[in-house]
C-alpha positions in Angstrom: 25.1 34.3 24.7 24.9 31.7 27.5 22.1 29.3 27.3 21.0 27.3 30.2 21.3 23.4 28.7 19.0 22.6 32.0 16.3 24.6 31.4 16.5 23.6 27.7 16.4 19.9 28.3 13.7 20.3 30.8 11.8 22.2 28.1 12.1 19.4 25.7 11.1 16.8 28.3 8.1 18.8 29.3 6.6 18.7 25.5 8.2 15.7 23.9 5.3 13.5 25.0 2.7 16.4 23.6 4.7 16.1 20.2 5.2 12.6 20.7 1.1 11.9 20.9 -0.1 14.8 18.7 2.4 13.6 15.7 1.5 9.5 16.2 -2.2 11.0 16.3 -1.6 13.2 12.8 0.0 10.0 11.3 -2.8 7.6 12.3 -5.3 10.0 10.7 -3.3 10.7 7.7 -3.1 6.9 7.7 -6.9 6.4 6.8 -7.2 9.2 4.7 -4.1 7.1 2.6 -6.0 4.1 3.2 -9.5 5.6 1.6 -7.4 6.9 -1.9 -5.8 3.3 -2.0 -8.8 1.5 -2.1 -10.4 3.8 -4.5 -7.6 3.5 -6.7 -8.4 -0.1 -6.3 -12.1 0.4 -6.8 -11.4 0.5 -10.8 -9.8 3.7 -11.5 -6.5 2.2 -11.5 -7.6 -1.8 -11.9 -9.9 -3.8 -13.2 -12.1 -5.0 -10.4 -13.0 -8.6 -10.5 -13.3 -10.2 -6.8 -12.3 -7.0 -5.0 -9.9 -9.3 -2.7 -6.7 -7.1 -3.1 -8.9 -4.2 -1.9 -10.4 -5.7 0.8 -7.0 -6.9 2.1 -5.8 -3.5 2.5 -5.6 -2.3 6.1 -3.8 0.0 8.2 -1.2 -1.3 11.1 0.1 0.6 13.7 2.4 0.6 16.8 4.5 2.9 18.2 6.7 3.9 15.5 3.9 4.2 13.3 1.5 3.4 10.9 1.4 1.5 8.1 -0.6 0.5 4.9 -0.1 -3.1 4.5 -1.7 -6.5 2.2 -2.0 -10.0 3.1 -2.6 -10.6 -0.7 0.1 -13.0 -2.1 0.0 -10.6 -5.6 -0.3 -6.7 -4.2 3.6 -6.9 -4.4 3.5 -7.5 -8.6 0.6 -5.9 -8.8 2.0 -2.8 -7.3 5.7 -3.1 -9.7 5.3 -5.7 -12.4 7.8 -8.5 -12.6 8.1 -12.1 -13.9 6.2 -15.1 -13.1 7.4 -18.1 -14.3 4.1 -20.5 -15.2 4.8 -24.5 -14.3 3.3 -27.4 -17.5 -0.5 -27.7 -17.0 -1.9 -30.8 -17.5 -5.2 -31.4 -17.5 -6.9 -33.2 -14.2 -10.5 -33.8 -15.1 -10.7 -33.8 -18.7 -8.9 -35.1 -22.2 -7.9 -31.7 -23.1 -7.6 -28.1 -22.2 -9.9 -25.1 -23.2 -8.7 -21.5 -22.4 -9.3 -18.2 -24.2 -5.7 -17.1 -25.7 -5.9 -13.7 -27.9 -9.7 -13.8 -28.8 -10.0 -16.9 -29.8 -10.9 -20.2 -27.6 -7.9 -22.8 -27.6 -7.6 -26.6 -26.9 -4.5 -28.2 -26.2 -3.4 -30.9 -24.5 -1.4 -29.5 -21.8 0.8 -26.2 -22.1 5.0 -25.8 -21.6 6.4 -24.1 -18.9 6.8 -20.1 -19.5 6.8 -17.3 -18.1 4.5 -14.1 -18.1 5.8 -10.4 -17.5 3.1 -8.7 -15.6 2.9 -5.3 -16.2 3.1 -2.7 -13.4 -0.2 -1.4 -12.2 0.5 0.7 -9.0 -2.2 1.4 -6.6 -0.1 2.4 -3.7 2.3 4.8 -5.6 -0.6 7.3 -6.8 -2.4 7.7 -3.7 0.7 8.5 -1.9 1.3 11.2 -4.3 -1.7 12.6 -3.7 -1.2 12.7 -0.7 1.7 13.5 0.5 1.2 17.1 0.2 -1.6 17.2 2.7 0.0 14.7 5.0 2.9 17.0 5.5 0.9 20.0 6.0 -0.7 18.0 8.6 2.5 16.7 10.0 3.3 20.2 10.1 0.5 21.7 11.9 0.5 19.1 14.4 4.1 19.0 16.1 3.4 23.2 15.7 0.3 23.0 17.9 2.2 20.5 20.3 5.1 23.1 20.7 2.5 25.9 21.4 
């Protein structure tokens, strides 16, 4: 069999920029549908909601390699995996003593020692690309299909 690598390369070159747009169009959609099941994860099914500033940091980013799902909020990152944070002395500022709730019960203390917290994992990204990366595919899919068509 003798294929004709001209004809072949002009073929590709003649729909590369249909796949090219069709697929950055497929993942800009797929993009807010990921976008939407992020912030409902964030909307209380995954966290407790109390200023809603994580979820209203989430937005999408794209260019031309893609698109991305991306927060300005200094926490999504331990949020998102869990990890350590290691808490300075606190001293009080405006006051003789501290008050702070500490398991149940209302403490006072003069300052508190350096320590650090573990901060549990409580993914909000993670789920909603699970659910949908089945869809996204099928998406992907069907749009470099219809650009080769």
């Amino acid at each position: 069999m003798i294929v004709d690598t001209d004809a072949v390369r002009a073929r590709l070159e003649s729909i590369a920029p249909k796949v090219a747009a069709r697929t950055a169009a497929a993942v800009s959609e797929g993009a807010e549908v990921l976008h939407d099941a992020v912030r409902r994860n964030l909307s209380g099914d995954v966290l407790d909601v109390r200023s809603g500033a994580l979820r209203d940091s989430i937005r999408i980013e794209t260019d031309a390699e893609g698109a991305r799902i991306v927060s300005d909020a200094p926490y999504a990152r331990i949020q998102e995996y869990g990890g350590r944070i290691e808490i300075p002395e606190i001293v009080p500022v405006a006051a003789r003593v501290l008050a702070f709730p500490y398991q149940g019960k209302l403490v006072f203390a003069a300052h508190t020692q350096a320590h650090a917290v573990d901060i549990p994992a409580r993914p909000f990204m993670g789920p909603a690309l699970e659910e949908f990366a089945g869809s996204f595919k099928a998406q992907l899919a069907a749009a470099i299909a219809e650009a080769l068509a």
